[in-house]
N, C-alpha and C positions, 0 to 999 in steps of 0.2 A: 580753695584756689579760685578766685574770683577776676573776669576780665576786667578789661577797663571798661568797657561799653554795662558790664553785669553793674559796676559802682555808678555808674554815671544815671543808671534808669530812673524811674518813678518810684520810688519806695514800695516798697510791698509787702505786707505785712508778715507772713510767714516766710520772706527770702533771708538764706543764712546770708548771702550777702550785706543785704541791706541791714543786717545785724552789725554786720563791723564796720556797716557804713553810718549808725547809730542816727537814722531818721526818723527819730520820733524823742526821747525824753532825754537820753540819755547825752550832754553834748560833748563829752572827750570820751575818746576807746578806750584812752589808756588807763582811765578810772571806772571802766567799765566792772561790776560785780563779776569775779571770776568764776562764781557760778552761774552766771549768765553764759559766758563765752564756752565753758563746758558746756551746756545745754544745747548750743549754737552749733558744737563742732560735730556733738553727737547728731545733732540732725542731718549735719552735713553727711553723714554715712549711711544714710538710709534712703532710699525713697520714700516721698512721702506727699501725701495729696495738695493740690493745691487744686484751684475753682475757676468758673468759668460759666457762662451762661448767653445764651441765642437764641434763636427762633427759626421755626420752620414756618414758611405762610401756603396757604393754598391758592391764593389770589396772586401769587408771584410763580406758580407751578409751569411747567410745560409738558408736557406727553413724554415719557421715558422713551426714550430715544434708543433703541441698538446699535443706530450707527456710534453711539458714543460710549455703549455700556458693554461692548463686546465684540472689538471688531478685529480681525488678524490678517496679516496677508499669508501668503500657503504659495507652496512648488510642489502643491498636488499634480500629479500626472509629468509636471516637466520635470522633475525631480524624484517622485516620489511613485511610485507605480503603481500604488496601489486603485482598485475601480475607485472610480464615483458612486460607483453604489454598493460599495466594500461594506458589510452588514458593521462590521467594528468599528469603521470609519464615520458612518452615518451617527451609529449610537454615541460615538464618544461624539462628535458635536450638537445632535444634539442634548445629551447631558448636562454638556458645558453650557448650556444656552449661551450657545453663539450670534453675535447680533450679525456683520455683516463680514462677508470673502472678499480675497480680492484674484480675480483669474486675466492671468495665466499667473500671475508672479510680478516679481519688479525686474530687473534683471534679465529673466529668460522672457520675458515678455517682448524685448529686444531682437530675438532672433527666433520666436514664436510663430507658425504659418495659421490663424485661427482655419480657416479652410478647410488643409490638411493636418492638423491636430498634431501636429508633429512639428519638431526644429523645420526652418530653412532648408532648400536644397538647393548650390551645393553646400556641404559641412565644409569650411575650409580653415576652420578656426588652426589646424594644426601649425599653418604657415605661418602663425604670430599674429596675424591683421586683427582679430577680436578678444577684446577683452576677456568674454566668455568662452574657455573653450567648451564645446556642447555636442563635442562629434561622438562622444561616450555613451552622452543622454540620448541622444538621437536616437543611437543605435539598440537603447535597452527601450525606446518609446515605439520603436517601431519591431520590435521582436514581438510586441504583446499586442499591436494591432486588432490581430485576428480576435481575441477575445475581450479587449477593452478598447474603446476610443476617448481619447481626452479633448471632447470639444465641448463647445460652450453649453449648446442643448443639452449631454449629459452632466454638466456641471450644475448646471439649473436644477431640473431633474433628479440630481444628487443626490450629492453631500450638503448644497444648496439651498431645500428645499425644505431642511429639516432647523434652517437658522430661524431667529425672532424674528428677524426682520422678514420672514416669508411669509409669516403667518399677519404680522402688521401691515404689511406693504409688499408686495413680492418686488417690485421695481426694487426697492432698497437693499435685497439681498445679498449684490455684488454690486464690486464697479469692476470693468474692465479695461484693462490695460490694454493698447494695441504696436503691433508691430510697424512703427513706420522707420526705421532702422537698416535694416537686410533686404529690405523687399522693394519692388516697383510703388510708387502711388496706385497703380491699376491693380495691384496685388493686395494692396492693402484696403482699398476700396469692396473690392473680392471680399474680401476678411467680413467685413460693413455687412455686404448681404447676406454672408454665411447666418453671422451674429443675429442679423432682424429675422432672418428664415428660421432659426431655433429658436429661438429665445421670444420674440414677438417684440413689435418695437416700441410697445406699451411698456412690456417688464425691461427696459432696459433704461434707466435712468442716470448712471456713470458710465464716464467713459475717460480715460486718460490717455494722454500722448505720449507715451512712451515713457521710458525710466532715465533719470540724472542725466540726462546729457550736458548737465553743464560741467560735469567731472571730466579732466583733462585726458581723458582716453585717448587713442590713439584713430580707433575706428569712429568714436563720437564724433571728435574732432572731424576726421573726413569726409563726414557726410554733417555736421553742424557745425561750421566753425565758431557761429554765436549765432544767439538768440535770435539776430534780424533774418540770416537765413531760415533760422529754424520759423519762425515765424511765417515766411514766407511759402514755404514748403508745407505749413499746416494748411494755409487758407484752402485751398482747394477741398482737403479731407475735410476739415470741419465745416466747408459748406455742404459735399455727402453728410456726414453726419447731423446737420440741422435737417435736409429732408430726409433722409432715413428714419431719423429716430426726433419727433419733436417734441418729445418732455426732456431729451435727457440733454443734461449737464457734463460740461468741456473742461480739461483741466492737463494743461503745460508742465513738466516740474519746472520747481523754482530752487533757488539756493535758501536753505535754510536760513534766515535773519533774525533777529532782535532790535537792535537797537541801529544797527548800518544797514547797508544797502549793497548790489553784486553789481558789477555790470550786464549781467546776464538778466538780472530782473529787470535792470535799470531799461536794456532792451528789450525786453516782454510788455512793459509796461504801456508801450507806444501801441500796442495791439490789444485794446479794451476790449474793442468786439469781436475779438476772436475767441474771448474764452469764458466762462462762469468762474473760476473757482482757480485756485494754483495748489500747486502737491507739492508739501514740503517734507522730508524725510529727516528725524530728528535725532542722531547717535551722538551728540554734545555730551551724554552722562561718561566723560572719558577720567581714568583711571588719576589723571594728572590731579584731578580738582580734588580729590579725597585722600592721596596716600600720604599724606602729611599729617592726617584727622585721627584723632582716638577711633577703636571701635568704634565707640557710642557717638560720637560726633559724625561717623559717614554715615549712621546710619539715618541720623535725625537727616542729614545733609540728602539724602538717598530719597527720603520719605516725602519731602518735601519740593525736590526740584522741577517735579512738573506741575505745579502750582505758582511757580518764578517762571521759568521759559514757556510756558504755555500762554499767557496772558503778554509778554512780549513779544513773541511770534505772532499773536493776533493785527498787537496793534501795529507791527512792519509794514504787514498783508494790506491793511485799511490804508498806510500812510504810503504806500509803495505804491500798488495797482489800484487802488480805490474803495467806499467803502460802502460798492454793494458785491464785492467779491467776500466769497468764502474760502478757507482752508480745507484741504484736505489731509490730513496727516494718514498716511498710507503704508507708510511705517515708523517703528519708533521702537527702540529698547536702549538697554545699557551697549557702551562700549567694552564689551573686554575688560571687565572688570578682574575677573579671574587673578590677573597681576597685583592686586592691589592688597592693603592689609585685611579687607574683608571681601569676601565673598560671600554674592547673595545664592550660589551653590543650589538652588532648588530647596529656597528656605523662604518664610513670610514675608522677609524682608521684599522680596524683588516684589511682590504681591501690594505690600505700601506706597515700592516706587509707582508701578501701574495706576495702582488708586487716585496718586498725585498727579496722574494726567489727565485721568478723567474727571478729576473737580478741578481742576483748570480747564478741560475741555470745557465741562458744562457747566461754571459757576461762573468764569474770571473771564471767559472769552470775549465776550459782550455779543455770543451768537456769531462771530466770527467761525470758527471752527464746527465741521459741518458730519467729518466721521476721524476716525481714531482707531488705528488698526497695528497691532501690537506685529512686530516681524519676531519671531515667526509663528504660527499656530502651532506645528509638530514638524518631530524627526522622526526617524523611523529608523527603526533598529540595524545595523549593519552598513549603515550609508552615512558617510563623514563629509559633511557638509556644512552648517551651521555651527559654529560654539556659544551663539545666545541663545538664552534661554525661551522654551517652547512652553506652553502648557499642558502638552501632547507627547505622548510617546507613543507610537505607532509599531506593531509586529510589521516582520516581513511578511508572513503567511497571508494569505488571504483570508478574510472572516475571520480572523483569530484574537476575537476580545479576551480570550484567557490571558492572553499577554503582551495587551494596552494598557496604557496606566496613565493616569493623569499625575499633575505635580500638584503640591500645595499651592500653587498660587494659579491654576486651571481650577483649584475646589471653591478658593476664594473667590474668586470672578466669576464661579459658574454660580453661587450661592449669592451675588450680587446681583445676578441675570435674574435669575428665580424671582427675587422679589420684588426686581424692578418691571418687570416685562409681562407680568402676568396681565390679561386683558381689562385695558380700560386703567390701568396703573398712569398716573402725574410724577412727578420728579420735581422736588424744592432741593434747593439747597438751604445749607445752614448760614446761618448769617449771625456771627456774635455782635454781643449787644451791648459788653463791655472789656474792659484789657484786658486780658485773661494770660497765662504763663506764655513765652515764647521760648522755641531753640537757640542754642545757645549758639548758634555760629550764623556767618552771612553764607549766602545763597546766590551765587553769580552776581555778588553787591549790595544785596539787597538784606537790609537790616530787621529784627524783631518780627521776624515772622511765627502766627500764632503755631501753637501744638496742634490745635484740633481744628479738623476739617471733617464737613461730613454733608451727605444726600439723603435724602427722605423720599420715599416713594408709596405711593397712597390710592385706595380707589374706594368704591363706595365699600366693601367690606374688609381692608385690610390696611395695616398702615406697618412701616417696616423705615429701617434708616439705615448706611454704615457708616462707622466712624473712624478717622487712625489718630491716634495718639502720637505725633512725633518726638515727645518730649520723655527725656529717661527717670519721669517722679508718673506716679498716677493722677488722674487730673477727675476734680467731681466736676460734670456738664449738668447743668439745670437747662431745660428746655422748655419754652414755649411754643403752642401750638395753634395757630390760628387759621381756622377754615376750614380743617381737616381732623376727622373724626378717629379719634385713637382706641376707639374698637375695643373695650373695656377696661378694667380693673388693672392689670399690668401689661410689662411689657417683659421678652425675655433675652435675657442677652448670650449672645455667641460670640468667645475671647478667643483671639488668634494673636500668641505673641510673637515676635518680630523671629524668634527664635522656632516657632513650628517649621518642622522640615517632614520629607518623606514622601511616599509614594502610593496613591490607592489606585487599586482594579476593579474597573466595571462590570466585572463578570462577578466580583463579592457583593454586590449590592444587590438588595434585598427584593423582591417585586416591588415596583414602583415606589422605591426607595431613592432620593437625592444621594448626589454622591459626598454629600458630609453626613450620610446615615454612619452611625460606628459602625456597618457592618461592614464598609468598606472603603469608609475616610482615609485618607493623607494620612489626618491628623485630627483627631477627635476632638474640637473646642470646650471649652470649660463654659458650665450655662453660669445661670446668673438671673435673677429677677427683679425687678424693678415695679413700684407701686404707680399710678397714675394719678394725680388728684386735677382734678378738673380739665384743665388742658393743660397740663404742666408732668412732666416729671423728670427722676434727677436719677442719673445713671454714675456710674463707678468707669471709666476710662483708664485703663493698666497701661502703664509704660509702654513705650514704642510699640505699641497694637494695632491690630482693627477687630474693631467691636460692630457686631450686626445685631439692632434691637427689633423684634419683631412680635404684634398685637398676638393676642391668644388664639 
């Protein structure tokens, strides 16, 4: 079954289409050798390899970045009760090599007292005026006062403290969200010096104004009607904030864009120097775009689309507000997929989608996009609250790693962390170098986009890559490698297909054991090894996968 767009391509040598599109000797199909055309059909039933070849440079590197390789927002403490310095909580992030938090949350950040570590008072959500009602949380936040506080100093302090970004840079370890919603200016300002008196106003380098107010809310609306008010209502805070804290970086939400424009930007826009950077939050991946698609078609579709919406959110950003502002994406997952004919259900699939925002983050952005933080980090057991997916599964008990467990796609991204974030690691991307196979379907329009996409991360003694395969045939990648030292004889590879699902606990892993050690993996990847010759070598890429290649 071949589309129109599959007939219409570049010929290519081993395409069973381009077999019955006879581009090459043969010039009528209908006299085509019928043992040809059986040979043609037979392939068409199998997967089977096709080629491809790029390059990694180290002259084109940048410093592997956390904010981009590992970042979540979390409704630690305002949702979730467990300490900040909960011994299970700590290890499983960091395990995960977690790049950067975000505190308080999006949402509860809204009716957040940084101060008093606790909701607003009064609670009055019950009378309908707030979106959020939070008289519940309040009450379970302030029951456990006496023996845990959720302010920012212990947040630092943490669960904080133990991310990549602490150990690279402690400023980069959070951004935080602030309450200018429920509260006075003078309260919120309050908030400002809590924040510099813990935290130090060296390590605080983010800072955000609050969460979506341009969503039609009820209580947004009556304290924002649009932007130019809100605008106006910030200046004062963001001039506390330039002298309280002078390295850090200011950031408005915006309306998610691409290719248009909001009026709510359209107003922000008029106020350059109010801000560094705008925070877009990205749930586009909605059920509507794929239930029409074969399995195998959402998934290529799935694997792929933040490598399209990433690189056009950038260029809005530059064409909208300017283009020394950067992005923020503060959060981002699927919509509610669940309805649809696939579910990515805590399988490697959703693992590919993530991947495809972070090589759009950091390949396609043009440096626009500045961090990347997956909603949500963890749930926790007995508390119904979120239905996207976490990487986290959190006990209620306190200290109780016997029964935390990560997901397969917490193994893949914390196994990405590892060997991107290790000290003194650079970050290329892959850049191919000629046509190579493409997915079979368009992507929010956008036509022949390649199978393979991939990062390399490299320091003076280590060199490592990951790669996905979007495409449902195996693909050979031949690699070049320039500037950068591939660290002997081979290389070895780790296969995660789109298909691994399941659940590992950090309490089965080994002393100083990664948590894709078999002893207590998800999902145990299939290795693989690969020869090196000079600065070249050529790896095997499996159907819809991510493949991790790493130096001996």
């Amino acid at each position: 079954k071949c589309s129109s767009r599959e007939l219409s391509r570049k010929p290519r040598k081993y395409s069973f289409c381009t077999l019955l599109r006879v581009p090459y000797r043969v010039k009528d199909p209908i006299k085509m050798n019928p043992l040809l055309l059986l040979v043609a059909a037979s392939l068409s039933s199998y997967s089977y390899q096709r080629t491809t070849s790029g390059s990694f440079s180290g002259s084109g590197s940048t410093d592997a970045d956390p904010r981009l390789l590992g970042g979540y927002n979390t409704v630690l403490g305002t949702i979730q009760n467990l300490s900040f310095f909960d011994t299970a909580l700590m290890t499983s992030v960091k395990q995960l090599h977690t790049g950067i938090l975000r505190y308080p949350g999006g949402t509860v950040a809204n009716y957040w007292s940084i101060k008093n570590a606790t909701y607003v008072t009064p609670c009055s959500a019950n009378d309908g005026n707030y979106t959020y009602n939070y008289c519940d949380k309040k009450q379970l936040v302030d029951d456990v006062k006496s023996t845990r506080v959720f302010s920012p100093g212990n947040f630092t302090a943490g669960v904080a403290s133990v991310t990549a970004a602490t150990h690279l840079n402690p400023s980069h370890a959070v951004v935080y969200d602030i309450n200018v919603l429920t509260q006075s200016e003078e309260a919120t300002i309050q908030d400002l010096l809590v924040l510099r008196e813990q935290v130090g106003a060296e390590n605080v380098k983010y800072i955000e104004l609050g969460n979506e107010f341009y969503l039609p809310h009820e209580d947004y609306r009556a304290v924002f009607p649009n932007a130019t008010v809100y605008c106006e209502k910030m200046t004062p805070i963001v001039k506390q904030i330039r002298q309280l804290f002078p390295q850090a970086k200011v950031s408005p939400p915006a309306v998610r864009r691409t290719t248009t424009s909001a009026p709510w930007n359209n107003e922000l826009s008029k106020y350059p120097d109010l801000f560094d950077a705008v925070t877009y939050h990205d749930y586009s991946m909605q059920e509507y775009l794929i239930k029409n698609l074969s399995d195998t078609d959402q998934i290529q579709y799935l694997s792929s689309y933040g490598r399209v919406i990433i690189p056009q959110c950038a260029t809005n950003v530059r064409t909208t507000f300017g283009q020394n502002k950067t992005l923020w994406i503060t959060e981002y997952n699927d919509s509610k997929l669940d309805d649809s004919n696939l579910t990515m259900a805590y399988n490697a699939t959703h693992a590919m989608y993530m991947l495809g925002y972070v090589f759009g983050s950091a390949c396609a952005s043009e440096g626009t996009v500045e961090m990347l933080l997956l909603h949500v980090l963890a749930t926790e057991h007995g508390i119904t609250w979120s239905n996207r997916e976490s990487v986290l599964q959190l006990s209620s008990a306190d200290n109780d790693l016997n029964n935390t467990k990560f997901t397969i796609s917490g193994q893949i991204m914390s196994q990405m962390g590892y060997l991107a974030l290790r000290k003194g690691n650079r970050m290329s991307c892959f850049k191919e170098s000629e046509e190579g196979p493409t997915i079979s379907v368009d992507v929010l329009g956008v036509q022949n986009i390649s199978c393979v996409a991939g990062m390399s991360f490299f320091g003076n003694d280590s060199f490592s890559a990951v790669f996905t395969n979007a495409c449902p045939f195996d693909v050979n990648v031949t690699v070049s490698v320039y500037d950068i030292n591939l660290m002997g004889d081979s290389l070895t590879a780790s296969t995660y297909p789109h298909t691994a699902s399941g659940f590992g606990y950090f309490s089965n892993c080994k002393a100083n054991a990664s948590i894709w050690d078999p002893s207590c993996a998800a999902y145990v990847p299939k290795t693989s090894h690969y020869p090196v010759s000079g600065q070249q070598f050529t790896a095997v890429l499996e159907s819809l996968s991510v493949v991790f290649l790493e130096s001996a």
